[in-house]
C-alpha positions as CSV (number, residue, x, y, z in Angstrom):
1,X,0.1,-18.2,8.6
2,X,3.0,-15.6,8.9
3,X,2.2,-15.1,5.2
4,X,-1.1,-13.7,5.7
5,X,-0.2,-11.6,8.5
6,X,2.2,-10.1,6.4
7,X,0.1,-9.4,3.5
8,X,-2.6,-8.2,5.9
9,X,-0.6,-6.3,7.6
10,X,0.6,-4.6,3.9
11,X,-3.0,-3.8,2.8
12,X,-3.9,-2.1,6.1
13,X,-0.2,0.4,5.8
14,X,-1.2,0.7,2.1
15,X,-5.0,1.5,2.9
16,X,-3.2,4.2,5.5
17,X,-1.1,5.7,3.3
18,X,-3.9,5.9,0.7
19,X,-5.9,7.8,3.1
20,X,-3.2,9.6,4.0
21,X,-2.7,11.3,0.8
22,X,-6.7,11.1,-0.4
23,X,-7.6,13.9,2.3
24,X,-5.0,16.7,1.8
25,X,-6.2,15.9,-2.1
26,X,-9.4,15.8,-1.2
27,X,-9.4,19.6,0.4
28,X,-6.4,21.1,-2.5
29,X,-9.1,19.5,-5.4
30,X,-12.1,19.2,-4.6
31,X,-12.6,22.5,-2.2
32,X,-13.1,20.3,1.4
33,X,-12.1,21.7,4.6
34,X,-8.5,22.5,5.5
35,X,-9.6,20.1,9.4
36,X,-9.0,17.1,6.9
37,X,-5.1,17.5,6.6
38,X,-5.5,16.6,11.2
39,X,-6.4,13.0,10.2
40,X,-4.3,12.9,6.9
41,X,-1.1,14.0,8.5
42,X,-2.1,11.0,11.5
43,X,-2.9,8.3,8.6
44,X,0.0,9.1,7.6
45,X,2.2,8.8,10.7
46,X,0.4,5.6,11.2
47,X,1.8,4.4,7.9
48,X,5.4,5.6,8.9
49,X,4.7,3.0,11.8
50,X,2.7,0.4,10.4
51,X,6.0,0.3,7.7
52,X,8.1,-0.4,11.1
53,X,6.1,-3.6,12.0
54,X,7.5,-5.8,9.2
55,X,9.5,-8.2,9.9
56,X,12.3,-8.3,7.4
57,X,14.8,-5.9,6.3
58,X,13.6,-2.5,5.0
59,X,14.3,-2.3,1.5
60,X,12.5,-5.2,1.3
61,X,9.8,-4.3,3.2
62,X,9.3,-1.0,1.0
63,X,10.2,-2.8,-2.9
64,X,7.7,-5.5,-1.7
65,X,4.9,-3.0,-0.1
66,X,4.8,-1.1,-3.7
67,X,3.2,-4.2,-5.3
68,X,0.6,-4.4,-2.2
69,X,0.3,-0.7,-2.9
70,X,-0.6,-0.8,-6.6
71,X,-3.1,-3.9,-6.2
72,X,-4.9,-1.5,-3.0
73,X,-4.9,1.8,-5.4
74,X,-6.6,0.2,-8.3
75,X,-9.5,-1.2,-5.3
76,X,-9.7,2.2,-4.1
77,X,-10.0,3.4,-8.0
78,X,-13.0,1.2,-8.2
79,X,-14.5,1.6,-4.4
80,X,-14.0,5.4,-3.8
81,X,-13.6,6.8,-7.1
82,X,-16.3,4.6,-8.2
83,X,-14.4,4.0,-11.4
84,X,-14.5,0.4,-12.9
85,X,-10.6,-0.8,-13.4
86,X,-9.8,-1.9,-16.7
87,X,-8.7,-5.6,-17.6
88,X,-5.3,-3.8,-17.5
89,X,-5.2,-2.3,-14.0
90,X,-6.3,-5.6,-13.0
91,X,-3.2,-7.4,-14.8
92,X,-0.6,-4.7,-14.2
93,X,-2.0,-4.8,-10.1
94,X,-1.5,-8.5,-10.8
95,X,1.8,-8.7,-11.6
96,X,2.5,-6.3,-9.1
97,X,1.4,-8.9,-6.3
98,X,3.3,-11.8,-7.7
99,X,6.2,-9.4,-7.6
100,X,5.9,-8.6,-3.9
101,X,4.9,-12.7,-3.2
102,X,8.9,-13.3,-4.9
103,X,10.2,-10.3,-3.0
104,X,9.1,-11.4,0.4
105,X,8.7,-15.2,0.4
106,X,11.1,-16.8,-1.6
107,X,14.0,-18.7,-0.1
108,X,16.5,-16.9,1.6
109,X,20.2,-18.0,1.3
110,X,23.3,-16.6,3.2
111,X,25.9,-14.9,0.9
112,X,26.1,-13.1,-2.5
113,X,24.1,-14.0,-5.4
């Protein structure tokens, strides 16, 4: 069960960072009020912190989050943006999660390579 706390716990820093940068965009692009950067900059900050909670080292944490990342963008593409992903985003977004499962689950062995 660690493993799904883990990955959980990557979608919900992923979904904050996402927001995080969606409302400052949201108010430079598309004309919204300037009050949205207050909870941007605080998603934000709760990313910075949600990034702290990991339990393994922090390169590791952040090269295996990006693959989390990519695989929550494309959602967001499809559930905010309301555009439809293309059989491409879903195998790229894919990839990217089998890159993060290697990254943070494989065997661990003391020692250089």
């Amino acid at each position: 069960m660690p493993e799904l706390k883990t990955i959980g716990l990557f979608f919900i820093t992923a979904i904050a960072e996402i927001v995080g940068c969606y409302l400052p965009y949201l108010w430079l692009r598309e004309g919204k009020t300037i009050w949205l950067l207050v909870p941007g900059a605080l998603s934000l900050a709760a990313f910075a912190w949600l990034l702290s909670l990991h339990p393994t080292a922090a390169g590791r944490v952040y090269a295996a989050y990006g693959g989390v990342y990519i695989f929550t963008a494309i959602l967001w593409l499809w559930a905010v943006d309301g555009i439809r992903p293309t059989v491409w985003d879903f195998v790229g977004s894919s990839v990217a999660i089998l890159g993060m499962a290697i990254i943070m689950f494989a065997p661990r062995q003391a020692g250089p390579l």
